[in-house]
N, C-alpha and C positions, 0 to 999 in steps of 0.2 A: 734433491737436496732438502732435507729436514734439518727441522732448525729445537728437535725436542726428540728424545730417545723413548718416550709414551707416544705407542702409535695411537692416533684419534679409536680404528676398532678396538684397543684396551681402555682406553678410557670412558667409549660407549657401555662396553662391557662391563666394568668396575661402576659405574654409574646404576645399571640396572641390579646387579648383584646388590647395591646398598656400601658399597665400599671406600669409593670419589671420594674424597672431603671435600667439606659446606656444599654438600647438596640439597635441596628443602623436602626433597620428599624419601631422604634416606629409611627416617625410620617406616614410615608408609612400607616401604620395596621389602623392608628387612622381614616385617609381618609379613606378609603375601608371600614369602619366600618357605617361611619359619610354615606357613597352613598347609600352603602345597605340597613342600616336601613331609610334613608329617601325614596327613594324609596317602600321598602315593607310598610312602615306605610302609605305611599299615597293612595297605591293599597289597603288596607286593608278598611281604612276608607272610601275610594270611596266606597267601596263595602258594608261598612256598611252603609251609607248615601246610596244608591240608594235600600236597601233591607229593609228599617225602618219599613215598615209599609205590613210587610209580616205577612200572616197568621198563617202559623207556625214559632212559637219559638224555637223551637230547634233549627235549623239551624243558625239562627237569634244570638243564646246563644252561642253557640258553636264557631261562629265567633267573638263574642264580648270577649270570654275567653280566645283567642291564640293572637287577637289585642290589649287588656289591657298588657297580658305578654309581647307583644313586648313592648309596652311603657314604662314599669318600665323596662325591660334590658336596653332602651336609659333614664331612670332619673341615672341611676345606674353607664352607662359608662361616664356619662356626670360630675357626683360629683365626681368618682376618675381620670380622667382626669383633671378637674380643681383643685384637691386636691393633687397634686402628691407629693409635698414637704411635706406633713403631711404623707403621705403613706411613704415618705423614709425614714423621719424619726421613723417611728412606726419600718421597719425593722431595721435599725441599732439600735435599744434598744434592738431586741430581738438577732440582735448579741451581744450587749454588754453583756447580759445578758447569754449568754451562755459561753462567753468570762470567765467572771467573776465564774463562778463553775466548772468551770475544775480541779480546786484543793481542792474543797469540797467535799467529796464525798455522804455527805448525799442529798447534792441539785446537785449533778450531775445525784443520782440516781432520785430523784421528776422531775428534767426538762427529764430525758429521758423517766421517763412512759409517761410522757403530752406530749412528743411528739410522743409515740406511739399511744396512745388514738387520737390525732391528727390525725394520719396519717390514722388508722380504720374509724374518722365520713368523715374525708374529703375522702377516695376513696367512700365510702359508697353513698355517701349523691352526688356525680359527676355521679355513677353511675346508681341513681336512677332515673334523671334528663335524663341520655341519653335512659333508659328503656324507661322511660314515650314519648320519641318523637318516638323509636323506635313503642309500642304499640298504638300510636294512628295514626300512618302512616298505619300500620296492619289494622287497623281499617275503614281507609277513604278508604281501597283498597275494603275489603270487602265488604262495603256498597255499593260502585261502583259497583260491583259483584251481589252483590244478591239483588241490584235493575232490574240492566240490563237497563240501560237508558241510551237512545245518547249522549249527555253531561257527559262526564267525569267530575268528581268532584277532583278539585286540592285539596295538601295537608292543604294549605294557603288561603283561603275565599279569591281572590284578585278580583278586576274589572281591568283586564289588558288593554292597548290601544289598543293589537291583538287577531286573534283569537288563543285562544290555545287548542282548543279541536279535531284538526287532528295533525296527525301524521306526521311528525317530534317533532314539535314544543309541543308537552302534553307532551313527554316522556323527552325533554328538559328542557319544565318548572319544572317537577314532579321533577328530579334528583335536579337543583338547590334548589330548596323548601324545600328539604329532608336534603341536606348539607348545608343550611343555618339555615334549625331549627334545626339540630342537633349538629352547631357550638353555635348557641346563647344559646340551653338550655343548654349546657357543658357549658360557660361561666358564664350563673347563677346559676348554681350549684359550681362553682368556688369560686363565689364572696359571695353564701351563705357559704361554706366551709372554705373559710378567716375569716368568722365572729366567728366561732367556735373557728378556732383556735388563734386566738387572744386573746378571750375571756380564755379560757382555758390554755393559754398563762401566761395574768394575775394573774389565778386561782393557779399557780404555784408557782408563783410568791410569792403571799397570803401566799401558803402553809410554801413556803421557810421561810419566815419571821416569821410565827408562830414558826417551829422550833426552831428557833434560838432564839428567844424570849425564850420559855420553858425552853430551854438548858444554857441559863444564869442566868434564875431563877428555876433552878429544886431544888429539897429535896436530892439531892444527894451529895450537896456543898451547899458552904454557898455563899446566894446569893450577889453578887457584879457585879455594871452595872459601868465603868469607862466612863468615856468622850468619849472616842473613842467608845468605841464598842453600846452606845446606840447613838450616834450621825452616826454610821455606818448603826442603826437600822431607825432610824427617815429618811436618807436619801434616803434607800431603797421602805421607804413607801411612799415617795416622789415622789420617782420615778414610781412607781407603778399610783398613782394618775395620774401623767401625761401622764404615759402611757394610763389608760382608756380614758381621757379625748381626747387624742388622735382618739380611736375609738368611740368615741362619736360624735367626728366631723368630720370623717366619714360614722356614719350611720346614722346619728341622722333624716336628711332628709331620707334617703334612708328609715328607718324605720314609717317614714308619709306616702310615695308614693308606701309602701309595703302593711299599714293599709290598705288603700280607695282600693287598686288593689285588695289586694284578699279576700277581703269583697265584692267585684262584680265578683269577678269570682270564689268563691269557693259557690256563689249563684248562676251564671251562669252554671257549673257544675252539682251543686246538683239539680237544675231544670231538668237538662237532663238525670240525671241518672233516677232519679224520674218516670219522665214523659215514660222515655223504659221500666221499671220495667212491666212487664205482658203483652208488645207487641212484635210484631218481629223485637225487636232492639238490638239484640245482639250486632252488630256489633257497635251499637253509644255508647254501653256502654263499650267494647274493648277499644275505644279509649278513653274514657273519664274517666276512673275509676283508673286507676296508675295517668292521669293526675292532677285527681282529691284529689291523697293519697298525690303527691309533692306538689299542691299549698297548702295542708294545712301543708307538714312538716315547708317549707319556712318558714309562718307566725309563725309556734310553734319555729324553731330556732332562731327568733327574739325574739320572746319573754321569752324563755328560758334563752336565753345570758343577757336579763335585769336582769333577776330574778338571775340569777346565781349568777352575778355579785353583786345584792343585798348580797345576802345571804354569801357571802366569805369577800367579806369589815366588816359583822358584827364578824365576826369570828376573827380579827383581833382584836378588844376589848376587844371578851369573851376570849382572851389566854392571854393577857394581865393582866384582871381583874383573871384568875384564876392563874395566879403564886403567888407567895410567895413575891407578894410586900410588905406585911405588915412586912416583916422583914429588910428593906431597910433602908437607913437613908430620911427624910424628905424632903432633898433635891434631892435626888434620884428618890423618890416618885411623887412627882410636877411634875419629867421630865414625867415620864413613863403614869402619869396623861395625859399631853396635846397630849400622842399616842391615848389613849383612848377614849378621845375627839375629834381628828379630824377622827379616825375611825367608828362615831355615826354619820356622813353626807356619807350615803349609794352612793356606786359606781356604776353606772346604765347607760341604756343606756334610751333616751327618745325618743318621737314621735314627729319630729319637735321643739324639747323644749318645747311640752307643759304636757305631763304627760308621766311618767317612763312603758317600757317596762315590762310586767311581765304576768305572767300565769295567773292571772285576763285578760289581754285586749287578752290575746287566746279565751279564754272563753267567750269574748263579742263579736269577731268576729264570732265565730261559728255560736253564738244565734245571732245575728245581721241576717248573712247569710242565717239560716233555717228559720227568719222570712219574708225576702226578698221571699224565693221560697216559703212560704204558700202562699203569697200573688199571686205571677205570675200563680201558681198552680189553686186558686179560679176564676183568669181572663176567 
């Protein structure tokens, strides 16, 4: 039983990223962040720019799959850093919000399952995220191994300014490589896991209001909606609205720069898996096959959280529309009308503003993606 819909690992999380509010060592986190990743994306890209026009692809894919993710973890820390006043406010509603059902007990019971539900995808969905760096490290060690070649192969595809393939320096680079991608992909698993639970957040929220809707127009009494208690109703769904709108403008880009990312690397992947299937590539498909199950959870919990989000705004109408309004007075009715009405402009998340998140644009990325690797495949 929780008693807060922010599980402790997001909030660990959003702490080290620089994100929390009134933390004292935010701006510290945010530099250290801002050096790392500028750094590793230089080495990265060097490396891809000087290996463009390599024979084999795989290697080529595989680096282009781990250098895209970095990039979208820096669109990612970049819009909730510039957004941070949207993000505190998004948390003080969902204190307010908890604030507020402490003496109800039917919506104290709806906000605590949502935030046990919460607290299962987000360990879930964090922990999948550190598996996947975990087995694709298992993987680059292996293939080091059971090639048996002089050059050591980093975790990290980089073109460094030194050498690092003797010893001190490999075993130096390898550990930082390791604790840095195993810090970033905890972090986007983080910041995917906030998505959920906000979302589901909202979804409560919905719920709550549906209730209470019912319970003022049930068969069990005679229905009567006063000034207060449907202007108590209208407010809530007020709030609700502006709470999504809230995580709307915060994902709204993030969910563009999620499109294009892993629509090239969930094709960069599937080329690789591909291409090992029936050779002795065990080891390239070790690492790439869990990596390969997260970058398409990612895209599905975006795209979920639009569709959800659709589908629970509608639900608000249909509990509306199925009570016992027709036994109301006229002017009662009119009220309960214009719920129903602003409830038929669906709650959603988009892709840069220009079309709504949903289990359609999953399914175009897939097919997008598997048409990308027929093509590299036929090369």
């Amino acid at each position: 039983m929780f008693a807060n819909t922010i599980t402790r690992s997001i909030e660990i999380g959003l702490r080290v990223a620089g994100i929390w509010p009134n933390v004292s060592y935010t701006i510290a986190s945010r530099l250290l962040w801002t050096m790392t990743m500028i750094a590793a994306q230089t080495f990265q890209y060097r490396h891809m720019v000087l290996h463009l026009h390599s024979e084999d692809l795989s290697p080529l894919m595989d680096g282009l799959s781990a250098t895209l993710s970095y990039s979208l973890l820096c669109v990612k820390l970049i819009v909730f850093w510039t957004k941070q006043r949207i993000f505190h406010d998004v948390l003080r509603v969902i204190a307010t919000d908890w604030k507020e059902c402490e003496d109800v007990g039917e919506a104290l019971c709806t906000m605590t399952s949502v935030a046990n539900l919460c607290h299962r995808f987000s360990n879930s969905i964090i922990g999948l995220h550190s598996m996947a760096v975990l087995f694709y490290c298992i993987g680059v060690v292996a293939l080091s191994n059971h090639d048996g070649i002089a050059e050591r192969e980093l975790f990290l595809k980089m073109e460094l300014p030194f050498e690092s393939g003797t010893s001190p320096v490999y075993e130096l680079v390898m550990t930082t490589q390791f604790l840095h991608q195993m810090t970033s992909a905890t972090v986007i698993g983080v910041l995917s896991a906030l998505l959920v639970t906000l979302v589901l957040h909202a979804g409560g929220q919905i719920d709550i209001l549906r209730e209470r809707l019912l319970e003022i127009l049930s068969k069990d009494k005679k229905p009567t909606m006063s000034t207060i208690t449907i202007g108590s109703l209208i407010q809530r769904h007020q709030n609700i609205i502006i709470f999504t709108e809230k995580i709307e403008s915060l994902y709204s880009y993030i969910a563009l720069a999620q499109f294009i990312s892993n629509t090239v690397v969930i094709c960069c992947l599937g080329f690789i898996i591909v291409n090992s299937i029936g050779t002795e590539g065990s080891s390239m498909i070790i690492r790439s096959l869990l990596f390969y199950v997260v970058i398409n959870l990612e895209a599905f919990i975006f795209c979920f959280a639009g569709e959800y989000l659709s589908m629970k705004s509608k639900m608000i109408g249909d509990a509306a529309y199925e009570s016992l309004w027709y036994d109301l007075t006229p002017s009662e009715t009119r009220i309960l009308l214009f719920l129903i009405m602003r409830s038929q402009k669906q709650l959603t998340i988009t892709v840069g503003r220009f079309t709504n998140l949903s289990l359609q644009q999953f399914a175009n990325i897939i097919k997008l993606s598997a048409s990308y690797v027929s093509v590299l495949l036929a090369l």
